[in-house]
C-alpha positions, 0 to 999 in steps of 0.5 A, spaced: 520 700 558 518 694 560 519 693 568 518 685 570 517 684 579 520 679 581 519 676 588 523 670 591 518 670 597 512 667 594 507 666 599 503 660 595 509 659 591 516 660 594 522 661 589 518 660 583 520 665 579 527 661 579 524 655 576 527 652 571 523 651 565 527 647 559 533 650 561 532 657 564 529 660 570 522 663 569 524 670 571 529 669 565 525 666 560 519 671 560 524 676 560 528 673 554 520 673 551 519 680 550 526 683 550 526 685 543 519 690 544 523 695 549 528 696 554 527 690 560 529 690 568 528 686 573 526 689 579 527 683 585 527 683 592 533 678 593 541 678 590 540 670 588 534 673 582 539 679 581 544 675 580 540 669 576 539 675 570 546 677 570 547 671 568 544 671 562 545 678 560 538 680 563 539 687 566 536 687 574 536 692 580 535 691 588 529 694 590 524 693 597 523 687 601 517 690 604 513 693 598 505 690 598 505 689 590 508 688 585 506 694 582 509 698 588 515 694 586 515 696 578 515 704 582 521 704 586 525 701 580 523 706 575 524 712 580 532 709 580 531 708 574 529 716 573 524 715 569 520 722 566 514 722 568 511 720 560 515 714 560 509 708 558 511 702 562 509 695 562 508 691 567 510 684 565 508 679 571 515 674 573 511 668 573 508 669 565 513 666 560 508 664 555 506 671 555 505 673 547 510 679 545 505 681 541 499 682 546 505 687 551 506 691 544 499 691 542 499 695 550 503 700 549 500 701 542 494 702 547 496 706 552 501 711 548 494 713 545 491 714 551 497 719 552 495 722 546 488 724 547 491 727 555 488 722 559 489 725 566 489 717 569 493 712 564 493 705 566 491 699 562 491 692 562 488 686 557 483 680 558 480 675 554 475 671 553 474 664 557 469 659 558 464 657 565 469 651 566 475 656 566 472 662 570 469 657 576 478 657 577 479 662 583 487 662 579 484 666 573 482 672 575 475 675 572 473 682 570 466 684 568 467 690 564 462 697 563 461 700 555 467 702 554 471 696 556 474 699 563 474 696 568 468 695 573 471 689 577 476 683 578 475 677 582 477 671 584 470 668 584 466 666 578 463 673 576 458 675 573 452 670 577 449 666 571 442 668 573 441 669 566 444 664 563 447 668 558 454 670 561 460 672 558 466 671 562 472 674 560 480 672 564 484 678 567 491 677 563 496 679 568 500 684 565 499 692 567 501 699 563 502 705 566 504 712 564 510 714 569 506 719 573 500 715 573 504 710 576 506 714 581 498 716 583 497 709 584 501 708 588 501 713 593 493 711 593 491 708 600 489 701 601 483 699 599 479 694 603 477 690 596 484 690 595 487 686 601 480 681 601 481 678 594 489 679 593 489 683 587 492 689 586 489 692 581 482 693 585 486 699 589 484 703 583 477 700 582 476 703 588 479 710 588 474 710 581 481 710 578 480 708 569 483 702 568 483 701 560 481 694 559 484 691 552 481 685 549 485 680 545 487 672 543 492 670 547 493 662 549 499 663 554 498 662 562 501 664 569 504 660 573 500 660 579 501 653 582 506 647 582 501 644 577 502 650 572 510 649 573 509 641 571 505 643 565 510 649 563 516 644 563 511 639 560 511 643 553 518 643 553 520 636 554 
């Protein structure tokens, strides 16, 4: 199951995901991009979203205004939906239209086994490698791994420091995987301070000492954080 959030109330972007890039909106371009791997629904804050994927044959529904996260948003919607508890859902950002299906399958594939194995907290995300020129952008988020590619921390900021000078940087992919109930566990977590500082969702968890399964791969795609992002995407569709 592929669930996308979609806000129409962007604080740094407004409306962006009804962006149009060559000729379909950004909600419905990266909808379009994965719907052959699973189901796919669009979890919107607004009617105008609800509305825009209909049009093109996107399955949507109506959840909160108020939800803190996207994260929280996906949960509503999969409660509507009456997902079973084991269902494996991924989260794929509205604003990532490039993003390779191969890189949401090969998620899946991650997390169901972990399911396999009876992980009591299933929840994974993917990352890549990036050069220091990149990880200095506070846009692409980093994450600094432990032994078992789990996640330690993500930031905004260039991490690790370089005091060595032989860093690694490695760029957080903005698409997340969930187990039904573990879905659940996170969102009935309670804020985390790290969480609200650095404006990433995925740090409540870190700071709850929740596992989040971190997978490496090659990816060359590139979410669409600012009105730079939009002229890029529409640029390579020109």
């Amino acid at each position: 199951m592929i669930i996308i959030p979609a806000r129409l109330a962007s604080t740094r972007f407004p409306q962006k995901v009804l962006a149009d890039i060559g000729g379909l909106p950004m909600v419905v371009r990266t909808a379009k991009r994965v719907a052959h791997l699973d189901r796919v629904v669009v979890a919107a804050d607004d009617e105008s979203i609800i509305s825009t994927c209909q049009a093109h044959g996107i399955e949507a529904l109506l959840t909160s205004t108020t939800h803190k996260s996207g994260t929280d948003r996906i949960y509503e919607c999969s409660t509507i939906l009456g997902l079973d508890d084991d269902e494996i859902i991924i989260n794929v950002q509205a604003d990532e239209p490039f993003i390779e299906p191969e890189v949401v399958q090969a998620l899946m594939c991650k997390l169901k086994t972990l399911q396999d194995k009876n992980e009591p907290f299933i929840m994974g995300s993917c990352y890549n490698a990036i050069n220091a020129d990149s990880a200095k952008d506070p846009n692409l988020v980093k994450v600094v791994l432990d032994d078992e590619e789990n996640a330690i921390y993500f930031s905004r900021s260039l991490i690790p420091y370089n005091r060595s000078g032989r860093a690694n940087y490695f760029g957080h992919i903005g698409i997340y995987g969930f187990s039904k109930k573990s879905l659940k566990e996170f969102c009935n977590l309670a804020d985390a301070p790290i969480e609200d500082i650095e404006g990433l969702e995925q740090l409540r968890a870190v700071y709850h000492q929740k596992k989040i399964t971190m997978l490496k791969v090659s990816s060359t795609g590139f979410g669409i954080d600012t009105p730079e992002d939009l002229k890029r995407a529409i640029e390579i569709f020109l």
